[in-house]
N, C-alpha and C positions, 0 to 999 in steps of 0.2 A: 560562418566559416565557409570558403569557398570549397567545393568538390572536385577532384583534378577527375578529369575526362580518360576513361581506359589507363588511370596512373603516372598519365604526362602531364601537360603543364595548363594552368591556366595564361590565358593571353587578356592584357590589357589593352582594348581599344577606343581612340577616345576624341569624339568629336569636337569641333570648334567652341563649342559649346560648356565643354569640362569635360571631368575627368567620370569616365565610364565602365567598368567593369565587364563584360562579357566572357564565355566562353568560345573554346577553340574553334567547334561547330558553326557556332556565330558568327566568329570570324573569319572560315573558310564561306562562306555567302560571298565574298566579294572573288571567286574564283567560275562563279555562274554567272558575272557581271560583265556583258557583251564588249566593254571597254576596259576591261583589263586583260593582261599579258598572264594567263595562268600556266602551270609548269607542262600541259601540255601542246600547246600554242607552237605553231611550226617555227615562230622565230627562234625558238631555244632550240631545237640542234642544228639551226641554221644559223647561229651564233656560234657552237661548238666546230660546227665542220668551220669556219673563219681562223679558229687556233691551229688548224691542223696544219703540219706540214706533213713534205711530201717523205722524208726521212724517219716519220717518229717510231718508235720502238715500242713494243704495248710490255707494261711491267708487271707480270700476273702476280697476286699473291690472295691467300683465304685466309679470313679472319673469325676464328670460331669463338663465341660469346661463349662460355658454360662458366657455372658455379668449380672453382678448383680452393683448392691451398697452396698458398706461399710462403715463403719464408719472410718475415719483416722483423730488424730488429731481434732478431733471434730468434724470436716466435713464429712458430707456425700457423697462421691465420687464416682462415675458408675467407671467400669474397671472388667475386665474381670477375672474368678479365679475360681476355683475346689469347687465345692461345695458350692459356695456362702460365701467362709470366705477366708481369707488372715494370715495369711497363709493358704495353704490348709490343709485337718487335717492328722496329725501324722499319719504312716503307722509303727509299731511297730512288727517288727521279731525276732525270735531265728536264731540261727546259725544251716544248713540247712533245715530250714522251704522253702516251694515254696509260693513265692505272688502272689497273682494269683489277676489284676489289671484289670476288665473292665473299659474303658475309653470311655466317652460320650461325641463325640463333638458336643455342641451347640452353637459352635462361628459361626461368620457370612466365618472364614477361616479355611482354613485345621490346622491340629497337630498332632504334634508328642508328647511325654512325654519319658524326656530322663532321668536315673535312675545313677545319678552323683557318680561315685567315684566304681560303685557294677562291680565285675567280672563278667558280666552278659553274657548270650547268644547272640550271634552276631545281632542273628534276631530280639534282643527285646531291643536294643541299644534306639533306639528313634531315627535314625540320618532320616530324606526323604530324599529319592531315593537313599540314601546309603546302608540301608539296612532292610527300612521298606517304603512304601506309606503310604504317610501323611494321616492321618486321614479325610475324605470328611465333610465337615458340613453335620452334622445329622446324623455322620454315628460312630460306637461306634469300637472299637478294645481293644481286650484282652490280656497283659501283663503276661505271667507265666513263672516264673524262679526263683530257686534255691538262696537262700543270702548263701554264703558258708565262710565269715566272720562276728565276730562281727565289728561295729563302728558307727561313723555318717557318715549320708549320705543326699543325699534331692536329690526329684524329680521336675522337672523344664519344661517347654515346649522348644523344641527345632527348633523351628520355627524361622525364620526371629528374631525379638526383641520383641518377644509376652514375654520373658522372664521382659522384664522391665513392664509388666502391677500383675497381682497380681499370676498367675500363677505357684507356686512354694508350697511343701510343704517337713518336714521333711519326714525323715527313719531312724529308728534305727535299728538298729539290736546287740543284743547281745547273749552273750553264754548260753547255759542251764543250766548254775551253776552261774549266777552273784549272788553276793553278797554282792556287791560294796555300795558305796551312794547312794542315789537317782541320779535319772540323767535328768537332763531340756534340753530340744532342746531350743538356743535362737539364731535365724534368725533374721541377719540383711539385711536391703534392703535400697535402695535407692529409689526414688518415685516422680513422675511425673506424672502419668495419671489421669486425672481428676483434677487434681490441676494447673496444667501447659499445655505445651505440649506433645500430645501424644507418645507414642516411635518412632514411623515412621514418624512422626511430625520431630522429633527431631533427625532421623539419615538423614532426608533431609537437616536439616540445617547443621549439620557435614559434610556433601558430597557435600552442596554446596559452602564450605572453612568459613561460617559464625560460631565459635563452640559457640559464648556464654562463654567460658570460655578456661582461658591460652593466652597465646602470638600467634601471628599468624603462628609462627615460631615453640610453643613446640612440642617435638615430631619427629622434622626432624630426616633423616638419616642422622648419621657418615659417614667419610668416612670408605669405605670396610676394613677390617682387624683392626680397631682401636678397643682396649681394654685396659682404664681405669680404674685405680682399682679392687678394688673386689665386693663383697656381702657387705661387710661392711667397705672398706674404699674406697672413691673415692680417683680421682687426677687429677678432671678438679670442673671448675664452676658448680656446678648446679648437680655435678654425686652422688652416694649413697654414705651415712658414717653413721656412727653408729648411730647418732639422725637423720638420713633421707635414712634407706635403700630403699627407693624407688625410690631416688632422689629427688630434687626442684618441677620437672611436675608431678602430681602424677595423675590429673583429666583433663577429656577430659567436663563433664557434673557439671555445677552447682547445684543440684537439690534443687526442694520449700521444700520438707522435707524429712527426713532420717526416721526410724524404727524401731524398735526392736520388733520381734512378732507381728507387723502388728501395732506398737501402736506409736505414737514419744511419745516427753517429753510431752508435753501439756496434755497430756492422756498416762501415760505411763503404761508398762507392769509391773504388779506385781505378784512377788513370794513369796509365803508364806514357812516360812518354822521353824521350831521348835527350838528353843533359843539355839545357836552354833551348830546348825547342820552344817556335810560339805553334800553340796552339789555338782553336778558334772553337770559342766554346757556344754554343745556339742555346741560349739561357730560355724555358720554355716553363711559364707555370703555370701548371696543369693543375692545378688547386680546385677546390670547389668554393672554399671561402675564403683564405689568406693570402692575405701581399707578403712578399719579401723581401728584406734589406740584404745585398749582395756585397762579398766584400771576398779579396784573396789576400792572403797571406803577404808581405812585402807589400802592398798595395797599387800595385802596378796591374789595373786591369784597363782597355782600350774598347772604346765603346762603338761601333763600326755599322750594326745597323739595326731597323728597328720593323718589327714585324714584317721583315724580308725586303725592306727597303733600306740601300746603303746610306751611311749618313757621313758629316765629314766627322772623319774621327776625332774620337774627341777621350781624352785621358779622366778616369774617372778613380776617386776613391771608393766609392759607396753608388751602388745603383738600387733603386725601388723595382719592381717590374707585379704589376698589378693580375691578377687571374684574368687567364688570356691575352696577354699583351709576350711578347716575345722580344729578347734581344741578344746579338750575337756579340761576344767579348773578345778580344785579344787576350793572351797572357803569356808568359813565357814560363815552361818548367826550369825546377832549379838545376844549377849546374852537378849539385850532390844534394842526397837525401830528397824532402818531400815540402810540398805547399799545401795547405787550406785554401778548401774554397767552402766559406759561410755564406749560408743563407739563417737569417733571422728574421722573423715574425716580428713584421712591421710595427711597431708600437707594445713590443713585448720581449720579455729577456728568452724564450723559448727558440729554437736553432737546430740547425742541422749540418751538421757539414759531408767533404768529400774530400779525395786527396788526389792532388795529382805529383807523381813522383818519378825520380831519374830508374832508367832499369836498374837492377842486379841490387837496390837496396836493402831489400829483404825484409820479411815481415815483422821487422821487433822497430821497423821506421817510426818515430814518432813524429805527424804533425806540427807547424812552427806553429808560433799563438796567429792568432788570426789578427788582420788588421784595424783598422781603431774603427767599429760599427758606428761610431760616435760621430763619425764625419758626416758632414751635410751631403744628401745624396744629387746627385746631377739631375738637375729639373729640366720641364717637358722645353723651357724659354732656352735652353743650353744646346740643345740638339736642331741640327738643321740638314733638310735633307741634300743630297749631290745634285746638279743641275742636272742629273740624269734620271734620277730617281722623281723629278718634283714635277708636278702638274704643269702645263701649260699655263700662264696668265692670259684670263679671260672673265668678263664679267659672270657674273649668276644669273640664269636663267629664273631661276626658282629660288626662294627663301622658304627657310620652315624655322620655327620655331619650336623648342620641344624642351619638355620640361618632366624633369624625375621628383614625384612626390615619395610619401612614407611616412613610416615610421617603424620604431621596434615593438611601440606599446602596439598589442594587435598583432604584431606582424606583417602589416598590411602594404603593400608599395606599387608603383603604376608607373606608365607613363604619359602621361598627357602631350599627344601630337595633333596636327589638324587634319581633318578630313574632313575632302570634299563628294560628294553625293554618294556619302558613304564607305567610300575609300580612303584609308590610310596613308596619310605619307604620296598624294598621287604624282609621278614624274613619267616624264616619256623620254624615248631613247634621243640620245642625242644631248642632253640638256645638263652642261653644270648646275648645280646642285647645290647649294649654299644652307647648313644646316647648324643652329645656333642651341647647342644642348646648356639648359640650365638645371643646375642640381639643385633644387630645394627642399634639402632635406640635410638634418646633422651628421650624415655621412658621408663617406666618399662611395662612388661605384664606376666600375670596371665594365665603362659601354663599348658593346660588339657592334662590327657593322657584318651582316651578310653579303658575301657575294663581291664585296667592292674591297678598295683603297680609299682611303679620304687624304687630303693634306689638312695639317693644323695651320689657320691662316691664322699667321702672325705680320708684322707690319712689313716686314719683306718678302712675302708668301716662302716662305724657303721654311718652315717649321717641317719637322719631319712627318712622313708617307707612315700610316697605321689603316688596322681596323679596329683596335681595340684599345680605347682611352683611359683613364685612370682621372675623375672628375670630380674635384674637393669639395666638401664640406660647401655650400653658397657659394659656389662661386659657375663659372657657364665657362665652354669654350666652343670656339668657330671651326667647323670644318668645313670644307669643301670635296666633292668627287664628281668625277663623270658618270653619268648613267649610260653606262654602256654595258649592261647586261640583263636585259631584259628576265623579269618575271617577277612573282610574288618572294620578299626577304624580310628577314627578322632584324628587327635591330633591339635590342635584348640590356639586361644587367650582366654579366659573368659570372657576380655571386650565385651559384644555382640557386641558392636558397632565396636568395631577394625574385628572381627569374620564377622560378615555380610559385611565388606568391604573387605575383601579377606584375614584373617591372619588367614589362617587354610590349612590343609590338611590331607591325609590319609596315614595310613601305612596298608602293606598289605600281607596275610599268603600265600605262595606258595606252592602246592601241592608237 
């Protein structure tokens, strides 16, 4: 069984060769390597001073880690969070404003805070020992960088699985001309601490082959080279199709209760909002392990963009949106009384809802039923991004190859990418990037990219602008981005639990 390093994470790195195992130590060696771009390398804030304009505005706020109690579900729960609330609170940007983040940790362990999905500066990533030291109990570090897009985003601690305790808060960032709808950040989350097992409670028991939930078996490895189906049609037992792109195994973790805004049903989140207003809701899930099936009431929800990249809108009954992956919805409140908006646990009758509703209804409103979950959800082939939002067409500089192993028995998962003279993932600035992720293993996962955008190339390059993919059962998808931010980055699993068990690694910029 592997040993996580000072309580963070083991990293997977893993040569031409196969698939290779190491520690985080190990893998920070390649930041003493005279040809790589390490986070403190004069190009990184000679990249950051490039986002600057001459007008920006610095948005100060302090974000204190300690151990408190919250309310969830009616229950009063101890677990750990920013500021004493759950979520933590909103951190609200223009398009290039700098954030300038004091961060206070009063946990009893170190922290990082990693700033999900933002083009950020190498050195203000949030990864330990990648490219900042963890935060010391009692000891405070300050986050300043440039937001040089509008979208949603969320900040998260990037520690061990401190992510599954309350730890997480939104970020918005938008243009200094919006004039859009109003816009709601609504985080969903998954929940255990204080009600159940703790996080580290609970990736003991995953790593000791005991999960609590699934077959003993879901999750195994294919065998090498097998690819079944697509994104949305399988052609085995159990693989994705249109009412299951995620496949049959969608959860590794049963949890006692689900979220929305920090709230379940029992007490759920309510939106107020002015009789058929559209609102614009920044759908964010901040989960540690579960997808969610989205659906509103009347089923009129409008699907507008996707990890802070606009997309052409597109009418949806039923949206998936995978841990870390974000999308911004249209809806319109009713003209009288109230709307549901469900979230359901991807391959599972467990749920959570919110309401949003006309003023002056009063609190005895009851919710309409929610809309038919049963609907096939909007697949990754249905979204396409705006000609403004999409990458230039241009050939690849570079191809890579990369491949996600595993399994549940064991608990064991990696990534196998290539590296040359010991460097992971090696790219230099300048250079699209062509990167071919194949999932071989019986489940889906929720791949992060650090630091970038990628486009999903589909046959008309116009699939839409993410960092964070949602990748079924056997089956691969093609991305593309520009390397245009130089330094050492993660590209990771989202499950923390799959992440802290080895399904991550770095790519890395060459002088």
């Amino acid at each position: 069984m592997r040993k996580r390093i000072m309580g963070l994470f083991t990293v997977f790195a893993v040569g031409i060769l196969g698939l290779a195992g190491i520690g985080v130590a190990t893998a920070l060696r390649a930041t003493t390597n005279n040809s790589v771009v390490d986070p403190h390398d004069s190009l990184i804030p000679e990249t950051e001073q490039a986002r600057k304009t001459a007008d920006a505005t610095t948005r100060n706020i302090t974000l204190v880690a300690a151990p408190t109690t919250v309310l969830i579900g009616g229950r009063t729960v101890s677990t750990w969070a920013f500021n004493g609330q759950v979520p933590g609170p909103e951190i609200r940007a223009q398009v290039g404003d700098v954030v300038r983040a004091e961060v206070v940790n009063d946990l009893p362990e170190p922290l990082t805070v990693h700033w999900h999905g933002i083009a950020i500066r190498n050195d203000m990533d949030g990864v330990p020992q990648l490219n900042q030291e963890a935060i010391a109990p009692g000891a405070r570090f300050v986050y300043e960088f440039v937001v040089s897009h509008e979208g949603s985003y969320f900040y998260h601690s990037h520690v061990g699985v401190q992510l599954d305790r309350g730890l997480y808060g939104p970020l918005t960032i938008t243009s200094k001309s919006t004039t859009g709808p109003r816009d709601i950040p609504i985080l969903l989350d998954d929940w255990t601490d204080g009600v159940g097992r703790t996080p580290d409670q609970q990736l003991a028991q995953l790593q000791s082959g005991s999960t609590g939930a699934g077959s003993p078996n879901s999750g195994q490895t294919g065998m090498s080279g097998m690819h079944h189906g697509s994104m949305i049609h399988g052609g085995m037992s159990g693989a994705a199709n249109a009412s299951q792109p995620l496949g049959a195994d969608t959860v590794d973790i049963d949890y006692p209760m689900y979220l929305i805004n920090g709230r379940s049903s029992a007490d759920p989140a309510v939106i107020d909002a002015a009789p058929g207003e559209q609102v614009r809701l920044r759908l964010i899930n901040a989960a540690a392990s579960t997808p969610f099936r989205i659906a509103a009431s009347g089923g009129a929800m409008t699907v507008v963009a996707s990890d802070g990249y606009e997309l052409h809108a597109l009418p949806a009954k039923t949206l998936v949106i995978g841990m870390g992956e974000r999308y911004d919805v249209l809806v319109r409140a009713p003209r009288t009384g109230s709307m549901s908006l469900v979230a359901q646990v991807e391959g599972k009758r467990a749920s959570v809802s919110a309401m949003l509703r006309a003023p002056k209804v009063g609190s005895q409103s009851t919710m309409e039923p929610p809309a038919d979950l049963t609907q096939d959800p909007v697949s990754l082939g249905d979204l396409h991004a705006n000609p403004e939002s999409s990458l230039p067409v241009r050939p690849a500089d570079q191809t890579f190859d990369v491949t996600l192993n595993g399994a549940m028995m064991g608990y064991e998962w990696g990534i196998a990418a290539p590296s040359v003279g010991g460097v992971s993932i090696p790219v230099r600035e300048g250079q699209r990037i062509r990167m071919k992720v194949t999932n071989n293993t019986m489940m889906w996962h929720p791949v992060h990219l650090h630091g970038h955008t990628f486009q999903v190339v589909n046959l008309n390059h116009d699939g839409p602008r993410k960092d964070t993919i949602a990748i079924a059962p056997m089956d691969s998808i093609t991305i593309e981005f520009d390397a245009d931010n130089p330094g050492q980055w993660m590209l990771h699993c989202h499950n923390i639990y799959h992440a802290e068990s080895g399904m991550m690694t770095t790519f890395n910029y060459l002088k």
